[in-house]
N, C-alpha and C positions, 0 to 999 in steps of 0.2 A: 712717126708720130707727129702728130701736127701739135704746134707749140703755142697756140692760140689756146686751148683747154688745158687746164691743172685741175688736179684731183689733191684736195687737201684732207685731213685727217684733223682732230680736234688741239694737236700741240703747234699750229700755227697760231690757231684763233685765243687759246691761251695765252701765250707768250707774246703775242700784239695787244689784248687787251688787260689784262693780269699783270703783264712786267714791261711798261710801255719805255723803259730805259735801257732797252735790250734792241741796240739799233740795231744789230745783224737780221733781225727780222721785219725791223720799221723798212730797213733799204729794201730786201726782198720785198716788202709788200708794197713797197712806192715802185718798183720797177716793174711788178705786177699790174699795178693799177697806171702809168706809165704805157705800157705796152700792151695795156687793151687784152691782159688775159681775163679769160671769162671761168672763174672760180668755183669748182664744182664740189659739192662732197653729198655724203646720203643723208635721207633723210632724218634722220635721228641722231645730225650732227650735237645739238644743243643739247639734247639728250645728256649726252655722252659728254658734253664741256660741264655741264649743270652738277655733274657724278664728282667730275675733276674739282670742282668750286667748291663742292660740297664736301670734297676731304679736307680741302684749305680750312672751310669753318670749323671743323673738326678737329683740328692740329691748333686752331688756333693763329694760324697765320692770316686771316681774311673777316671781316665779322662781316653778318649777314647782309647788311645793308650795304657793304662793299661790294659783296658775288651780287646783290642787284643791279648796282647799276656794272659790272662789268654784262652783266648779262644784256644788257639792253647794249651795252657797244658792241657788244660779239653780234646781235639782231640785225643792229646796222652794217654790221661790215657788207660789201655785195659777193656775199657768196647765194650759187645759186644750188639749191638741192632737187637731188633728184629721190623722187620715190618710186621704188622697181622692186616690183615682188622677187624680181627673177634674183635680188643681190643675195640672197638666204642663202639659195642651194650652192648657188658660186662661192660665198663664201664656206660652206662646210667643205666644199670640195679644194680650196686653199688651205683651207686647216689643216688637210691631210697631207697634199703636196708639199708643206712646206714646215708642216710639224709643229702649226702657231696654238697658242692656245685658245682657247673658244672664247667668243669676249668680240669687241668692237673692231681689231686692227683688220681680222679677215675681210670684215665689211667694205672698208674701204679701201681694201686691195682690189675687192672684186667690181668695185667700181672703176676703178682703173683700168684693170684689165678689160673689161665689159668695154669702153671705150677707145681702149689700145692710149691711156693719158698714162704721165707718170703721177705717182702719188708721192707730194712731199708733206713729210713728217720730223717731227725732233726724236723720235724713236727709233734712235739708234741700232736695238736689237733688231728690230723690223725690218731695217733696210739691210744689214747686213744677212740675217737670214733669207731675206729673199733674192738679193744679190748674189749672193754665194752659190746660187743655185747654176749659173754661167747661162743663163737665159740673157736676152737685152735686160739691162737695169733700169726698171720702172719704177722705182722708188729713190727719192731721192732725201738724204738728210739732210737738215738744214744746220745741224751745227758743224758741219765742215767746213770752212773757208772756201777751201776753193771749187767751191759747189757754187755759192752764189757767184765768182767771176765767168763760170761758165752757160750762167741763160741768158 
């Protein structure tokens, strides 16, 4: 796997722009941008961050004028997104393989794999269910320590 492309899922771009005090991701994402990785995830990333922002308003932890401008720095960051009809059926066919629920994470598994990138995520269950399967590890958590000394 060539280490030049990452395939990210929506709890990077959360946790950089939503909890900017959370260096473990500020460093990944400076050594990221550092090392000229070129940032990928599917198209209806925002989507999916906008659903996430949208439970904060709801709980009361974010008011709406906050999830605006976080949304405009999520806009900014340089991710690039790819749109591919072909992610649907790959993703239903992950669902199966790997017993996920129906929902956003297949998506951006099967962009990953569709690229042969790893996909890093703070969702934990994600990467250990698909870990666990004893394939190469294409997914990578990012609340593990010693994940970030090893890119």
């Amino acid at each position: 796997m060539s280490s030049q492309i990452i395939c990210i899922d929506p709890g990077p771009v959360i946790q950089l722009t939503t909890f900017p005090r959370n260096s473990a991701i500020k460093t990944l994402w400076d050594r990221w941008e550092r090392d000229d990785r070129r940032i990928l995830a599917p198209s209806h990333l925002y989507f999916d961050v906008s659903n996430i922002l949208g439970t904060y308003i709801r709980q009361g932890v974010l008011s709406p004028q906050t999830v605006q401008s976080i949304m405009l720095a999520c806009r900014s960051l340089p991710i690039h997104l790819v749109d591919d009809s072909d992610l649907q059926e790959r993703a239903l066919r992950l669902t199966e393989r790997y017993n996920l629920p129906v929902g956003c994470d297949p998506h951006y598994l099967a962009l990953a794999e569709k690229l042969d990138k790893e996909l890093w995520t703070y969702d934990r269950r994600l990467a250990m269910v698909v870990n666990q399967v004893g394939e190469t590890p294409r997914v990578r958590w990012i609340g593990k320590k010693q994940e970030l000394s090893t890119i």
